[in-house]
C-alpha positions in Angstrom: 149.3 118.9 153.3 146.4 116.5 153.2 145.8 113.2 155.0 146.6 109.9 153.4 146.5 106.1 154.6 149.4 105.8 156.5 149.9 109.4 157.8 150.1 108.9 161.6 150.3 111.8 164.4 152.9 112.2 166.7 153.3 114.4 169.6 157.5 116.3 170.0 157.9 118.2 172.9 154.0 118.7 173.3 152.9 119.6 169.3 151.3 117.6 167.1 153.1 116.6 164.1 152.6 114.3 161.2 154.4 111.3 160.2 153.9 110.5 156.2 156.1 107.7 154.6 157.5 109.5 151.2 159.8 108.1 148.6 162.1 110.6 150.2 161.7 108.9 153.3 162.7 105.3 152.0 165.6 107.4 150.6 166.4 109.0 153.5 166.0 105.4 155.7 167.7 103.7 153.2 170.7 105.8 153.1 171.1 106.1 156.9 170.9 102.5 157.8 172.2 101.1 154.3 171.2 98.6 152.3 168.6 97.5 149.8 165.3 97.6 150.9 165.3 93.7 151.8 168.0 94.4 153.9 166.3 97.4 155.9 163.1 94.9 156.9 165.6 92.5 158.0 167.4 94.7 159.8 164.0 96.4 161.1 162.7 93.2 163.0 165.3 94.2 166.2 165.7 97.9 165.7 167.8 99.8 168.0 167.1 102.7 169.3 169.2 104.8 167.0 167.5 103.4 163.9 163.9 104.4 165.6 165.0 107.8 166.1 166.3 107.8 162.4 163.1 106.7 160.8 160.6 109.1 162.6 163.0 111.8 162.0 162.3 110.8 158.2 158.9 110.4 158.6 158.5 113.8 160.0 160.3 115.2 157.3 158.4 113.1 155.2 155.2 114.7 157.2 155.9 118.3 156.4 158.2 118.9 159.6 161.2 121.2 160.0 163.3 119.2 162.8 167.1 118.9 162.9 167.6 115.2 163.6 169.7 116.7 166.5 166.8 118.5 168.0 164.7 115.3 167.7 167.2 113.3 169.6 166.7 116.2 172.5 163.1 116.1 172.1 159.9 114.8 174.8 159.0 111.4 172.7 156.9 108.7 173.8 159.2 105.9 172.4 155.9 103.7 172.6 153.4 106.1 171.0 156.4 106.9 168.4 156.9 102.6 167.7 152.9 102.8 166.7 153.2 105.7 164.7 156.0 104.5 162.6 154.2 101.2 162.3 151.2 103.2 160.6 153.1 104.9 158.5 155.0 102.0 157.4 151.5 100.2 156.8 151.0 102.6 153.5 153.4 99.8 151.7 150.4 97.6 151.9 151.3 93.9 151.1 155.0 94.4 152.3 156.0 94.5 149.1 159.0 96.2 148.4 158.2 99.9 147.1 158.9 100.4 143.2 158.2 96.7 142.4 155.0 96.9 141.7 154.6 100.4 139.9 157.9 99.3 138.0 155.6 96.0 136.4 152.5 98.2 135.8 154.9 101.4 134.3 155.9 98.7 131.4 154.3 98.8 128.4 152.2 95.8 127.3 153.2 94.6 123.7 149.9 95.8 122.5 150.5 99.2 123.8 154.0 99.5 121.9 153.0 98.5 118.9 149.9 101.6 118.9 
């Protein structure tokens, strides 16, 4: 797998692993915690530790990892080297705006292009 703005390293239980922020990863985040993605900033801006443990076990599996989330919740994790990690991966979105809203006005055709 190679690097990309927003992949972030991570060390669990003393080995390097990648966090990458993947459509999965929203999928995965979003499904876990619930709600739209509005809702999941929101909800973001006084996370608890259970949602932090939820979205890097995302990210990792977003970063090519094969981690039970129950083996991640056992794992040696810097909660503070894993908050700035997540926050890199999360900076891939850019702007903060949400994912899909963008690609979803560009993947419309433009009259001009229909009528080709």
């Amino acid at each position: 797998m190679t690097h990309r703005p927003g992949d972030a390293q991570i060390t669990v239980n003393g080995e390097p692993m990648k966090l990458r922020l993947t459509l999965g990863a929203l999928a995965q985040i979003e499904e876990a915690l619930g709600g739209d993605f509005d809702a999941l900033q929101a909800r973001l801006k006084s996370p608890r530790i259970s949602d932090v443990i939820l979205i890097l076990h995302a990210l990792l599996i977003g970063g090519g990892a094969e981690l039970s989330l129950k083996l991640l919740k056992a794992s040696d994790v810097d909660l503070a080297q894993a908050a700035r990690a997540i926050a890199l991966a999360f900076a891939a979105l850019g702007d903060g705006e949400a994912p899909g809203k963008r690609q979803a006005v560009q993947a419309r055709p433009s009259a001009s292009s229909a009528e080709a």
